[in-house]
N, C-alpha and C positions, 0 to 999 in steps of 0.2 A: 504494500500500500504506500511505501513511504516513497518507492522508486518510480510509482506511477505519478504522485501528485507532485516529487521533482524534475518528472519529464513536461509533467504538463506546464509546469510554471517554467522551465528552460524553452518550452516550445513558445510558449507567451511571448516571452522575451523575444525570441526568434523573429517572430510577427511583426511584435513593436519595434525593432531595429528596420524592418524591409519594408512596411505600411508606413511609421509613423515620417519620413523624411518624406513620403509621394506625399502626403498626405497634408504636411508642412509647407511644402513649394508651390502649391497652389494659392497661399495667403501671401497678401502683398505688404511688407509694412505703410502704414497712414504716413504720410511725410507731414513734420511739424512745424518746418519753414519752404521759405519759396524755393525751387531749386536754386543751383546759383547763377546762370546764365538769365534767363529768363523771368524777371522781374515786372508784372505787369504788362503791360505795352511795350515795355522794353526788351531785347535781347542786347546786354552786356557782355564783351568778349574783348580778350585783351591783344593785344597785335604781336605775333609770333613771327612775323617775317617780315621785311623790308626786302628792296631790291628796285637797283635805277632802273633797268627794263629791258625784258625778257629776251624782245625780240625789236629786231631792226625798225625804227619810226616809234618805237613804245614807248613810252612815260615814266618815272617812279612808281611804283606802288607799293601795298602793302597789305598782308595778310593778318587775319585772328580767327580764332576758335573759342566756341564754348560749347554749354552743355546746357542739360535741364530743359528740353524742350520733344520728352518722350509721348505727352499726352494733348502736344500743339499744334494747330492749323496755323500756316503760315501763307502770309500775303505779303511778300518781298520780292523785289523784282531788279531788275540791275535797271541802276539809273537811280534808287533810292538815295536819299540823304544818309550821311555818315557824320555821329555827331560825340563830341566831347563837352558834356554837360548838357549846356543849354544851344553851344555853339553847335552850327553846319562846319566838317573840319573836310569835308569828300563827299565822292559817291561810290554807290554800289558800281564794280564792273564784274564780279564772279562770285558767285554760290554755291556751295556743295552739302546736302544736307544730307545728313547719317540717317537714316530712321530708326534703323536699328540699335542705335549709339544715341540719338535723340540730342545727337549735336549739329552743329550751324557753321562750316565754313564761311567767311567772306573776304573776300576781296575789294580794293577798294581804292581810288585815286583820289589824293588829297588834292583840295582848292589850292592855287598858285599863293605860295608863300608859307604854308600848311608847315609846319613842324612835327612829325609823327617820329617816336620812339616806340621803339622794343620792348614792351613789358608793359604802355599804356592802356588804358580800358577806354573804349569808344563804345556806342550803341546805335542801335538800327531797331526804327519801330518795326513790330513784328505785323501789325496791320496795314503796311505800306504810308501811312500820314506823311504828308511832308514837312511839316512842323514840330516841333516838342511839344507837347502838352501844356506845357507853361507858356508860350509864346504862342498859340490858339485864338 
């Protein structure tokens, strides 16, 4: 008797090791802040690449990534405004958007005179607007 109701609670166990993790992965944690790209209206993403221009007749420009935009419609388009703060600092010229990764490549040519660093944070409304919110 004693070896039967140690199999059976070893078989429990068994169960609850191979059930409880399928079981687990199907619940998603509640997220308690905003992701971090993705603020509002805004997509905030910092500038990971520079470069005077690619190719023959090209421009300076400049790239950024972020994240936080797994559960987003987006309405962005090249030719959007690129903005530092409150300011227009560019525009959209390339997008690359992850789905999977629910991240937001862009690319982007500064206005003449524009100062852009490596490690800065810029945003792009994620509704296409051409203006900030504040400036409306």
């Amino acid at each position: 008797m004693a070896h039967s109701r140690l199999f059976w609670i070893a078989m429990a166990g068994v169960l609850l090791l191979i059930v409880g993790p399928l079981w687990l992965s199907g619940q998603q944690p509640t997220p308690t802040t905003a992701p971090p790209g993705a603020a509002g209206n805004r997509f905030e993403f910092e500038v990971i690449q520079s470069y005077d221009a690619r190719y023959q007749g090209d421009t300076p420009g400049h790239m950024g990534r972020s994240g936080g935009l797994e559960n987003r419609k987006l309405h962005v388009a090249l030719g959007d405004p690129v903005f530092r703060g409150d300011q227009q600092i560019g525009k959209v010229t390339g997008l690359g958007w992850s789905r999977a990764h629910g991240s937001l490549e862009v690319e982007f040519d500064p206005l003449p005179g524009a100062r852009i660093c490596v490690g800065e944070q810029f945003w792009i409304a994620l509704d296409g607007q051409a203006k900030p919110a504040a400036s409306r």
